[in-house]
C-alpha positions, 0 to 999 in steps of 0.5 A: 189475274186468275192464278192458274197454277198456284202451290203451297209448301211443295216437296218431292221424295223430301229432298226437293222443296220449292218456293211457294209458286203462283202463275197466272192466267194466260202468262209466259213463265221460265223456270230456270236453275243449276242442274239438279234443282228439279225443274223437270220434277216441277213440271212432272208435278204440275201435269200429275205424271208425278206426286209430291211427298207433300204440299199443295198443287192447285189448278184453277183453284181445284186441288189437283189430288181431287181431279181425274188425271185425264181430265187434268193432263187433257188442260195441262199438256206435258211436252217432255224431253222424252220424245216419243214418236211412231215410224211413219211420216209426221202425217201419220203421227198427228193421226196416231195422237188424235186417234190416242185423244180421241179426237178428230185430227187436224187438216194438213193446212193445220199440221204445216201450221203447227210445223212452222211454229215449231220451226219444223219447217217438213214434209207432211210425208217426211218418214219419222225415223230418218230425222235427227233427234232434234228434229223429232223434238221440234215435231213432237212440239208441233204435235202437242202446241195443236192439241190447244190446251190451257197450259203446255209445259214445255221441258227444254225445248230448244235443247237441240236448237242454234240461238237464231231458231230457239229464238224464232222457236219462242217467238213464234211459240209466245205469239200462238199462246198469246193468240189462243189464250194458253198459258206457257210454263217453260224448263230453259237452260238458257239464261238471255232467252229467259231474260228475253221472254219471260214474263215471269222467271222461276230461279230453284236452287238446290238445298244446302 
């Protein structure tokens, strides 16, 4: 298979190195650790939000030091733990972000889609600003999952969530990756779901 993202001697600020790492086309991939290790970093690296002090990231077999950011990160979508949504109903935020992108927004046939995915099972019409805090994560998941990009990076998604929905969250997720040939690199901090679902597992460790 393709490698899709691949890295060589990767380090960040010379105090975190990472194993050599190599992730397929189309895979399922966890990264899991002691709180610490920089799985979070990983990903910020991944996408270009941050830079490592040194080592090589690959995209496609492109060097992404020699990629437009925007370019990069319209493939290789972020959905951090630092959720960020407008006052407004959820509809208006879906239009905020196609707006933001660029891009025509989606239908509401489309956006309940994405909702159910990410079992945000609300109202289109539901005001952003009276929901609780994991439930602004599970729209802002919704949001990003439409944008259908190559690679979604998901950084401790069921954070928020009951073992019965984080379940339901990655199987419905996994299934929508599978479907759209997108690639899914997921932080999870809980070590059966990464078991479960993983195709392949990325265990950091801290240094010393």
């Amino acid at each position: 298979m393709i490698s899709t993202i691949r890295t060589k001697n990767l380090e960040f600020m010379d105090m975190i190195k990472y194993p050599d790492i190599d992730i397929k086309e189309q895979s399922i991939t966890f990264i899991d650790g002691e709180s610490g290790c920089g799985k979070s970093t990983l990903l910020k690296l991944f996408n270009g939000t941050q830079s490592p002090s040194n080592g090589l990231i690959e995209y496609k077999g492109k060097n992404i030091d020699n990629m437009s950011l925007i370019e990069l990160r319209k493939d290789v979508i972020l959905a951090s733990q630092d959720i960020f949504l407008f006052d407004g109903s959820i509809k208006d935020n879906f239009k905020e972000f196609y707006d933001f992108r660029e891009e025509k927004c989606i239908e509401d046939k489309e956006m309940k889609k994405y909702l159910e995915i990410s079992c945000a099972d609300f109202p289109l019409e539901a005001k952003c600003q009276t929901l609780s805090g994991g439930e602004r994560q599970r729209v802002f998941l919704a949001i990003y999952l439409s944008f259908k990009s190559k690679v979604i990076l998901l950084d401790e998604p069921i954070a928020s969530l009951d073992e019965k929905t984080s379940i339901r969250f990655f199987e419905q997720t996994i299934k929508y990756c599978k479907d759209n040939s997108i690639t899914m690199i997921s932080v999870c901090h809980n070590p059966k779901l990464v078991q479960m679902f993983g195709e392949n597992i990325i265990t950091l460790r801290k240094e010393g």
